[in-house]
VEXLO-577580 format. One record per atom (N, C-alpha, C): x, y, z. Coordinates in steps of 0.1 Angstrom, whole numbers, padded with zeros to 4 digits, always signed. Last residue first. Example, Ala and Ser with C-alpha at 12.3 -4.5 7.8 and 13.67 -1.06 7.14 Angstrom:
<vovos>
+0128-0022+0071/+0137-0011+0071/+0129+0000+0079/+0132-0057+0078/+0123-0045+0078/+0132-0033+0078/
</vovos>
This chain:
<vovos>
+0363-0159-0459/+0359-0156-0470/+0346-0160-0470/+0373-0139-0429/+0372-0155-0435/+0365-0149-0445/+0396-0119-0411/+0384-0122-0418/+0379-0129-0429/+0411-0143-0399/+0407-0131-0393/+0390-0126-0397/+0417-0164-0415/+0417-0167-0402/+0409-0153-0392/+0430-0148-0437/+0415-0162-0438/+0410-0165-0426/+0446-0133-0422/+0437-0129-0434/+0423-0136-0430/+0465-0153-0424/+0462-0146-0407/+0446-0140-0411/+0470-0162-0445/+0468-0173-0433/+0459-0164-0424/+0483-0141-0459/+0475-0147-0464/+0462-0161-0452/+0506-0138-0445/+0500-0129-0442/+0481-0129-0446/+0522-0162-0446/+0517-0159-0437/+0506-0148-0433/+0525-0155-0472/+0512-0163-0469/+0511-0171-0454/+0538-0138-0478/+0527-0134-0481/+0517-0143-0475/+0566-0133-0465/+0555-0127-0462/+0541-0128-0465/+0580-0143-0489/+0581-0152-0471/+0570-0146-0466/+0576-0126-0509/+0573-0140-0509/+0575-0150-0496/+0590-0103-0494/+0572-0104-0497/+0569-0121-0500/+0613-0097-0494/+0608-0105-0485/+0598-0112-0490/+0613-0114-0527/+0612-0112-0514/+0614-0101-0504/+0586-0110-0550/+0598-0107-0546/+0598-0110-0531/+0557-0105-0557/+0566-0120-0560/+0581-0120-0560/+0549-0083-0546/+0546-0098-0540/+0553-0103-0542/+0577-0057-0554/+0567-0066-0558/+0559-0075-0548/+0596-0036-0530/+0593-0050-0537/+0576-0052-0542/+0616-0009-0528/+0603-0013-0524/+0606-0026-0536/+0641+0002-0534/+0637-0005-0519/+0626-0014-0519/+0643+0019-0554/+0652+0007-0551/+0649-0005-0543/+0618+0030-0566/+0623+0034-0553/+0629+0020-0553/+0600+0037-0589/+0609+0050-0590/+0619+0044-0575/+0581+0020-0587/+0591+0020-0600/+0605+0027-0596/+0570+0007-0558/+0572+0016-0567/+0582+0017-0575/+0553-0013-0530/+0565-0017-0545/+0558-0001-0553/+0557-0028-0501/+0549-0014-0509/+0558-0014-0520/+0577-0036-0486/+0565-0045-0484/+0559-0040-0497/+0603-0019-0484/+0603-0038-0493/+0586-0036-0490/+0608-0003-0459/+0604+0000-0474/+0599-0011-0486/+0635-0017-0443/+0624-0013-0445/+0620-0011-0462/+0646-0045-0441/+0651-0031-0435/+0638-0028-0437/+0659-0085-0426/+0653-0071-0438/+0653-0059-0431/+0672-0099-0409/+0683-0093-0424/+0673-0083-0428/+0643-0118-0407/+0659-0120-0404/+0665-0111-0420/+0618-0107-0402/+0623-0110-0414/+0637-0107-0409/+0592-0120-0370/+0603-0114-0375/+0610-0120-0388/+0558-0118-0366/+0566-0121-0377/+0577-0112-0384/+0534-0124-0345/+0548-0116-0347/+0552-0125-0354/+0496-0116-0334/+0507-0129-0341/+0520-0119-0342/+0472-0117-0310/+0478-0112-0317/+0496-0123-0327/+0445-0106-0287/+0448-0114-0297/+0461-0108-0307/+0455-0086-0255/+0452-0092-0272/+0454-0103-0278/+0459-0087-0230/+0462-0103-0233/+0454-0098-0246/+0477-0063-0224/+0463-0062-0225/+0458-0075-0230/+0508-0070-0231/+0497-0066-0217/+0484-0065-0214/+0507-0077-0253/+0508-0089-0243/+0505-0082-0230/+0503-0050-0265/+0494-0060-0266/+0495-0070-0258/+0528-0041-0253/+0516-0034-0251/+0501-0043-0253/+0544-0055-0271/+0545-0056-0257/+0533-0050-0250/+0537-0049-0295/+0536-0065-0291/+0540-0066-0275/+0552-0023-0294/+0535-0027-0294/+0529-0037-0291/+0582-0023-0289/+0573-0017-0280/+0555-0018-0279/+0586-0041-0315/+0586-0046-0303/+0577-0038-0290/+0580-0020-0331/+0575-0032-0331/+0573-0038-0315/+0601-0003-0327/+0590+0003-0325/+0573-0011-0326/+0626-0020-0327/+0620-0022-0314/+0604-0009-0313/+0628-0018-0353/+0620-0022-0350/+0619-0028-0340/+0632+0015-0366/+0642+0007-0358/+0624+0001-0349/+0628+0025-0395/+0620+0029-0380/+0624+0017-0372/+0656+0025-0404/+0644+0039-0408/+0632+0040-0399/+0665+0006-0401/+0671+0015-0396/+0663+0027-0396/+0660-0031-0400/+0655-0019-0403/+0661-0009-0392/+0670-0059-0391/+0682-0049-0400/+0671-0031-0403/+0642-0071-0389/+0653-0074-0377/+0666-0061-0378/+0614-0063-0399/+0625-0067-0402/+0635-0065-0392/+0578-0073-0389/+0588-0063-0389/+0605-0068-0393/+0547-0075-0382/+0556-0077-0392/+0567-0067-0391/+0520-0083-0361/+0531-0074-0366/+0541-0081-0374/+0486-0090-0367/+0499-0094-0368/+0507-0082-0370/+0456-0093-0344/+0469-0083-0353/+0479-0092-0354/+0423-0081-0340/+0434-0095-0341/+0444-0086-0349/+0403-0063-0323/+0407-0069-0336/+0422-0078-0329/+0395-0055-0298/+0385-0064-0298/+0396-0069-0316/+0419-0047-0269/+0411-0047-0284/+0402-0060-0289/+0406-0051-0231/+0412-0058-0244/+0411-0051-0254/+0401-0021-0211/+0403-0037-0215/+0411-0042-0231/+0410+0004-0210/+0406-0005-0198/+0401-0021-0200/+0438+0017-0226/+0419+0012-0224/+0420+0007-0212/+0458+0031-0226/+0450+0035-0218/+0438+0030-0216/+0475+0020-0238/+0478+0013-0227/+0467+0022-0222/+0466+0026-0266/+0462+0008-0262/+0465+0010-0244/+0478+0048-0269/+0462+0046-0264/+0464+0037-0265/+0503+0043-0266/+0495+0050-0253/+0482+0050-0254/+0510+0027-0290/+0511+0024-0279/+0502+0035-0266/+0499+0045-0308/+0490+0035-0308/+0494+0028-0290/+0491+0079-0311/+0504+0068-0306/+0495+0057-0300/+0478+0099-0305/+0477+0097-0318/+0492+0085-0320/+0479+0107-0284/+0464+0105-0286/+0470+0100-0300/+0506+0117-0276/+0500+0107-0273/+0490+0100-0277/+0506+0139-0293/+0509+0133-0295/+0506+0120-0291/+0486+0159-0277/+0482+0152-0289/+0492+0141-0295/+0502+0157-0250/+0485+0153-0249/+0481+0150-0267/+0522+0173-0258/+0526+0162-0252/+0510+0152-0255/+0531+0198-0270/+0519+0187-0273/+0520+0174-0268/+0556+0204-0259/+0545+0213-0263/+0532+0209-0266/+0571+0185-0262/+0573+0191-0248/+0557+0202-0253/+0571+0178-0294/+0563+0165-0278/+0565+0175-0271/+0569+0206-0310/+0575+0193-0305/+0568+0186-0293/+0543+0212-0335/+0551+0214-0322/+0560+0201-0318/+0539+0199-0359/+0538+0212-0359/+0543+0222-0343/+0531+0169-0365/+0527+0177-0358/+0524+0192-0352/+0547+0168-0393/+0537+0165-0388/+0527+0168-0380/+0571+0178-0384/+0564+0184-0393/+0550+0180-0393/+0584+0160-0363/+0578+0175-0360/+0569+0181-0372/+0581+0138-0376/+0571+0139-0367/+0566+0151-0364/+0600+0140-0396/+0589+0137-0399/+0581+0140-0391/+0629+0155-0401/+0618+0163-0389/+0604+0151-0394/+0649+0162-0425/+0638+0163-0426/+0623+0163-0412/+0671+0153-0412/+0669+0167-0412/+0656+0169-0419/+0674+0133-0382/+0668+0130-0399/+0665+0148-0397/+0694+0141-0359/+0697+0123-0364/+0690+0124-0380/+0694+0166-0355/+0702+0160-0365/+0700+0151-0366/+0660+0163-0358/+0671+0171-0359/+0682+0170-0345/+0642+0137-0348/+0640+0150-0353/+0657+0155-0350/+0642+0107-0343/+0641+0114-0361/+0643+0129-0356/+0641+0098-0320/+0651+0094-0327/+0649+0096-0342/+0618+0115-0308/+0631+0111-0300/+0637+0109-0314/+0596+0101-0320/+0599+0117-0326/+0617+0116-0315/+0594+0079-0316/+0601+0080-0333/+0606+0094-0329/+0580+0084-0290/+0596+0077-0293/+0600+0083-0304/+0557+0096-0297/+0571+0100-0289/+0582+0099-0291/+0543+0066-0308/+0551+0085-0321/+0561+0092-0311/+0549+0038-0315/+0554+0049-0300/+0559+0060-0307/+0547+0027-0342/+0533+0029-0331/+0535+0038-0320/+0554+0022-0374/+0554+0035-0362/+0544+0031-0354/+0559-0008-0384/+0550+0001-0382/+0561+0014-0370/+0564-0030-0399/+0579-0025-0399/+0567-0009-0392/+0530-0038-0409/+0545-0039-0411/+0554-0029-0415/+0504-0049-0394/+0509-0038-0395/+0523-0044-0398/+0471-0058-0403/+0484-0059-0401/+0491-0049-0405/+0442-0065-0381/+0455-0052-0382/+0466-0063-0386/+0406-0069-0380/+0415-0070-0381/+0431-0059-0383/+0382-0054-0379/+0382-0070-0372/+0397-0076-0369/+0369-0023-0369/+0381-0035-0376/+0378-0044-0365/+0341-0012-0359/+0343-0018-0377/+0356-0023-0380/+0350-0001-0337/+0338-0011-0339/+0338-0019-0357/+0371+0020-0340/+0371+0003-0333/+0364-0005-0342/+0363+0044-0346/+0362+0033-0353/+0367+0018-0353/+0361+0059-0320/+0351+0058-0331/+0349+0051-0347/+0377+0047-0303/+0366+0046-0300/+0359+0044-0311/+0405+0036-0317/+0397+0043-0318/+0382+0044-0316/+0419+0011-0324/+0422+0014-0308/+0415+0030-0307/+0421+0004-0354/+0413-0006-0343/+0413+0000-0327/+0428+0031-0362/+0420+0026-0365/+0412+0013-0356/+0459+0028-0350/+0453+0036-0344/+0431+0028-0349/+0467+0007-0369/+0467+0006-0354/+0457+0011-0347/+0470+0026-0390/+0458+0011-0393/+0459+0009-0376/+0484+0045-0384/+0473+0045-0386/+0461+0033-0388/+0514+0027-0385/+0501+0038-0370/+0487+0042-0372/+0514+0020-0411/+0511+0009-0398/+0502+0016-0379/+0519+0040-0419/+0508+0037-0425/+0504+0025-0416/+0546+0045-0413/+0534+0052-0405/+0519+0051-0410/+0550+0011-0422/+0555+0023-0420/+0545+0030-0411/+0517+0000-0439/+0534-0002-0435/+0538+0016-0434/+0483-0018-0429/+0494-0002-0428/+0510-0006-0429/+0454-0030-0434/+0469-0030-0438/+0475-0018-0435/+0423-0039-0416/+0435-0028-0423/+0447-0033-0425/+0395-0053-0428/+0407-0054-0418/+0414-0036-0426/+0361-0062-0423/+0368-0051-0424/+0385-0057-0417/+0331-0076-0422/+0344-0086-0420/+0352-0073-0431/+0309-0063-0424/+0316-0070-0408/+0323-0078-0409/+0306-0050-0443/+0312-0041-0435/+0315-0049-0421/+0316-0068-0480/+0307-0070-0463/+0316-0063-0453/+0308-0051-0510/+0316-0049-0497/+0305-0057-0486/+0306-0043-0534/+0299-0060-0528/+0312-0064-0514/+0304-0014-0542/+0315-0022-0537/+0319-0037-0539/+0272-0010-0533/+0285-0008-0547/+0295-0018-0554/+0275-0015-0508/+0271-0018-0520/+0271-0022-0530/+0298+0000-0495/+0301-0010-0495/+0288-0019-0499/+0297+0028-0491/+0298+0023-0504/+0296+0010-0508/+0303+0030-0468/+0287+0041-0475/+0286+0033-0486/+0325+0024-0456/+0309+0018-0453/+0298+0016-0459/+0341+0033-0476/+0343+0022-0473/+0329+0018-0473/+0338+0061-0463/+0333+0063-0472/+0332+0043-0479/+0350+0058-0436/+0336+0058-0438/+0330+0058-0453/+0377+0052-0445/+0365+0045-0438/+0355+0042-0439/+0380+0078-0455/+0382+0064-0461/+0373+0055-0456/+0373+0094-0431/+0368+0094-0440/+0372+0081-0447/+0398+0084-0414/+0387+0083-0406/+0376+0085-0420/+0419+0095-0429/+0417+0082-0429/+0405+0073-0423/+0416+0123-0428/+0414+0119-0440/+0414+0100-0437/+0418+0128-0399/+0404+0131-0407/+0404+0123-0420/+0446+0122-0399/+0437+0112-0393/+0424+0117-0397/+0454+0148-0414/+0455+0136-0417/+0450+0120-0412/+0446+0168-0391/+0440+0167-0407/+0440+0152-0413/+0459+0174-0373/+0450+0163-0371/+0441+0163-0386/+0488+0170-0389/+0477+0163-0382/+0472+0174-0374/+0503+0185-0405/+0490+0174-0418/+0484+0169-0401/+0512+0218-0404/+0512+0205-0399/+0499+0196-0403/+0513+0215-0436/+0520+0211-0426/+0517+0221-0415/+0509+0201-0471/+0504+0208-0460/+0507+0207-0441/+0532+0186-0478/+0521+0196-0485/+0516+0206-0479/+0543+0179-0460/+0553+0182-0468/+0541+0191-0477/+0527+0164-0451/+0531+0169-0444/+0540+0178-0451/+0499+0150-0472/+0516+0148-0467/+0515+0159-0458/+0467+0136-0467/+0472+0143-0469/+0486+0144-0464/+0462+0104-0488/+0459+0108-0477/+0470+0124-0479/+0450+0073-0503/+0460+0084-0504/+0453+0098-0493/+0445+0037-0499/+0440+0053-0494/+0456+0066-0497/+0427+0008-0513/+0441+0016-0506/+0440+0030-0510/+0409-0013-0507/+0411+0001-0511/+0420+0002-0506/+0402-0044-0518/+0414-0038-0515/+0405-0028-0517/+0385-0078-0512/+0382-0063-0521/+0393-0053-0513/+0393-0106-0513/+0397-0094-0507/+0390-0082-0516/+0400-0131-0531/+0390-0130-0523/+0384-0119-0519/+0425-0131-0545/+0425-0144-0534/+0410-0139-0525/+0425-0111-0561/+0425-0126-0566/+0419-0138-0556/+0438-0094-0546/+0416-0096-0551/+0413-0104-0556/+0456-0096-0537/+0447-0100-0525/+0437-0100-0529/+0470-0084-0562/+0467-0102-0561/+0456-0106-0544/+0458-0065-0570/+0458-0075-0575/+0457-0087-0568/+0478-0053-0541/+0460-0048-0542/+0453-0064-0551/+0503-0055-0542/+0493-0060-0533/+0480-0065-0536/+0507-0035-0564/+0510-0047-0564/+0503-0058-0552/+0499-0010-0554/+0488-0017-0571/+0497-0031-0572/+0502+0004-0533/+0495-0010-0534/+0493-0017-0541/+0512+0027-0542/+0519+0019-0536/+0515+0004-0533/+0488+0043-0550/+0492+0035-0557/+0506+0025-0555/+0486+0067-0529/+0482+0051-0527/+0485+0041-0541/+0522+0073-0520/+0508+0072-0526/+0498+0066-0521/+0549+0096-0507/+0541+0080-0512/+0529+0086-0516/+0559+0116-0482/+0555+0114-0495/+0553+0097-0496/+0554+0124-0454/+0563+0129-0462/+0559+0128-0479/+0547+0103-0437/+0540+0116-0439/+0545+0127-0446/+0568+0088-0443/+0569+0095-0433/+0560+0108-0431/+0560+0062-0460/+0565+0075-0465/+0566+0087-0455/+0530+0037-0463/+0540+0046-0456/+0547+0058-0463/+0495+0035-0469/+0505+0037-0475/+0518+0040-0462/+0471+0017-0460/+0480+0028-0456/+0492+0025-0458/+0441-0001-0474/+0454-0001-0472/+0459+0010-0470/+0416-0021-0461/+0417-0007-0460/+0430-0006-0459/+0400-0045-0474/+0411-0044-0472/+0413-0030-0470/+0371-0068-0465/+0373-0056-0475/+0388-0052-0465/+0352-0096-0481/+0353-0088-0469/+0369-0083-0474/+0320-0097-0505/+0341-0098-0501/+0342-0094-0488/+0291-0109-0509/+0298-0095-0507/+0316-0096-0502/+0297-0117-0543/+0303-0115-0528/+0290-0114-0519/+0315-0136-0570/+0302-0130-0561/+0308-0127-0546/+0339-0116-0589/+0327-0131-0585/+0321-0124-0577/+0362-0103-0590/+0351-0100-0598/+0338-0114-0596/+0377-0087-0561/+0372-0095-0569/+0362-0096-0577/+0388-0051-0567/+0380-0060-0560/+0382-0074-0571/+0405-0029-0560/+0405-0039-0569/+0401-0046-0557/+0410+0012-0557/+0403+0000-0555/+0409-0013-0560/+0424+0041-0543/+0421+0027-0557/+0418+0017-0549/+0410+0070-0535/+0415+0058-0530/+0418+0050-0545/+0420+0105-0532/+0416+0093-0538/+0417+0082-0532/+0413+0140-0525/+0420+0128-0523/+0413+0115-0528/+0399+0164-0520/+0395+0155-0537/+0406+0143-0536/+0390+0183-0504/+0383+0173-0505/+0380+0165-0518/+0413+0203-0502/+0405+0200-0510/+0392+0193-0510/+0426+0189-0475/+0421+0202-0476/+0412+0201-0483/+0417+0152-0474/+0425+0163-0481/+0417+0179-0475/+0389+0132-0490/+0400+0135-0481/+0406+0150-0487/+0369+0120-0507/+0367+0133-0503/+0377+0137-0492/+0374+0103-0528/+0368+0099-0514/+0367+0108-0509/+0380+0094-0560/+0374+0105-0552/+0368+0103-0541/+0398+0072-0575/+0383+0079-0571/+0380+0081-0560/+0419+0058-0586/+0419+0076-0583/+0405+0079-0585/+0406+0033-0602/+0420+0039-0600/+0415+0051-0594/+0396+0004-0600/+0396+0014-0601/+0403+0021-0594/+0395-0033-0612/+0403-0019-0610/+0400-0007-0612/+0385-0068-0606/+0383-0052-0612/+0383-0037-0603/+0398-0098-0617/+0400-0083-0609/+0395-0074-0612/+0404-0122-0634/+0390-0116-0623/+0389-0109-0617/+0431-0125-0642/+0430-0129-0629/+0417-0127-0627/+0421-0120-0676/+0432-0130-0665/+0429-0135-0655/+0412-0097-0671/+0401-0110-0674/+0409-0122-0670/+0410-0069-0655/+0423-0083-0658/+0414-0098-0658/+0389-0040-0660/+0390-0053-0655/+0401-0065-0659/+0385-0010-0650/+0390-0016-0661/+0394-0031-0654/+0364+0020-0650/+0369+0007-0644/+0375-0001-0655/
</vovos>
């Protein structure tokens, strides 16, 4: 572990949650270093099930431990590695979770004030996570930005020729006419429209107006799904933005710091929703 006496942060990097074929996938951590117990940030990377990390967060991560937050952010299995990665890949996020719970000792985790972060198809999964019988009961909270929620849909307007890489089909390993039933199950919009009542978490969506990589009427089709089910829930459109900006890496043009923007319009709204969701 290594601690930023600076800010009061303390950082652990690539420990072992037991995700993956393997069972040696990692999360990183950064908690606050005061007293707690904190209530706790489960972050999903995006990357089309294709590639990213979890160290996509290590900009995030810092400063939400600053302001309170114990972060894990989760590395999980690609599709590109192993293919087809689902239903594998929701095992590995369903583990995170739990290993969250087990640990949240440790940790100075409190397990009843739990949110998720997801961008990109890291936003389907944090979705999915509150709209999951079997792990509803532990989110309080969802923010999702620039998210995949209608996988049908995406798979409509990614698979061959519009993106030669296929995210969904690789992903899944058949096309929707052939799995119609797992796809669904794994599309936040169809399972939200299948409960029979409300979600019980609170959600902001976040999404940029100019995004072409998941065209954010995939936004819009969720905040519609939620105003059907009278959820609790917030929208926050970025006039002009695209994608990729939320998650900051050295190697990718696209992605932003916090203290860049968007992210500096974003943060404290996001910071707000947070305090308001799960309180310090």
């Amino acid at each position: 572990m290594k601690s930023d006496h600076e800010t009061g942060v303390l950082i652990q990097l690539d420990v072992p949650y037991g995700g993956g074929p393997q069972e040696n996938l990692c999360v990183d951590t950064y908690r606050p270093a005061g007293d707690g117990p904190h209530p706790a940030l489960l972050c999903l990377h995006g990357g089309a099930w294709l590639h990213g990390s979890q160290r996509q967060y290590e900009s995030w991560g810092p400063w939400l431990a600053k302001r309170g937050y114990a972060v894990v952010a989760v590395d999980y299995r690609l599709s590109s590695q192993v293919s087809p990665a689902w239903p594998g890949v929701w095992d590995d996020i369903c583990r995170s979770l739990d290993w969250l719970i087990a640990k949240a000792s440790s940790l100075n985790i409190d397990t009843t004030r739990i949110a998720t972060i997801g961008d990109s198809v890291g936003g389907l999964m944090a979705a999915m996570l509150s709209l999951d019988e079997r792990t509803a009961p532990h989110i309080r909270a969802v923010v999702g930005v620039y998210g995949v929620y209608d996988l049908p849909e995406w798979w409509r307007v990614t698979r061959p020729p519009n993106r030669t890489e296929d995210p969904v089909g690789r992903l899944m390993g058949r096309p929707y006419e052939e799995a119609r039933e797992d796809y669904e199950s794994f599309s936040p919009v169809h399972r939200l429209r299948e409960m029979s009542g409300k979600p019980a978490a609170r959600y902001l969506i976040i999404y940029g107006d100019q995004d072409t990589r998941v065209p954010h009427d995939q936004s819009g089709r969720f905040l519609s799904a939620l105003g059907e089910k009278d959820a609790d829930f917030e929208a926050m459109r970025i006039p002009g933005a695209g994608h990729s900006w939320f998650t900051y890496a050295k190697d990718h043009s696209a992605r932003r710091r916090v203290d860049e923007e968007p992210n500096v319009t974003v943060a404290p709204t996001l910071l707000r929703f947070l305090e308001k969701s799960v309180p310090q």
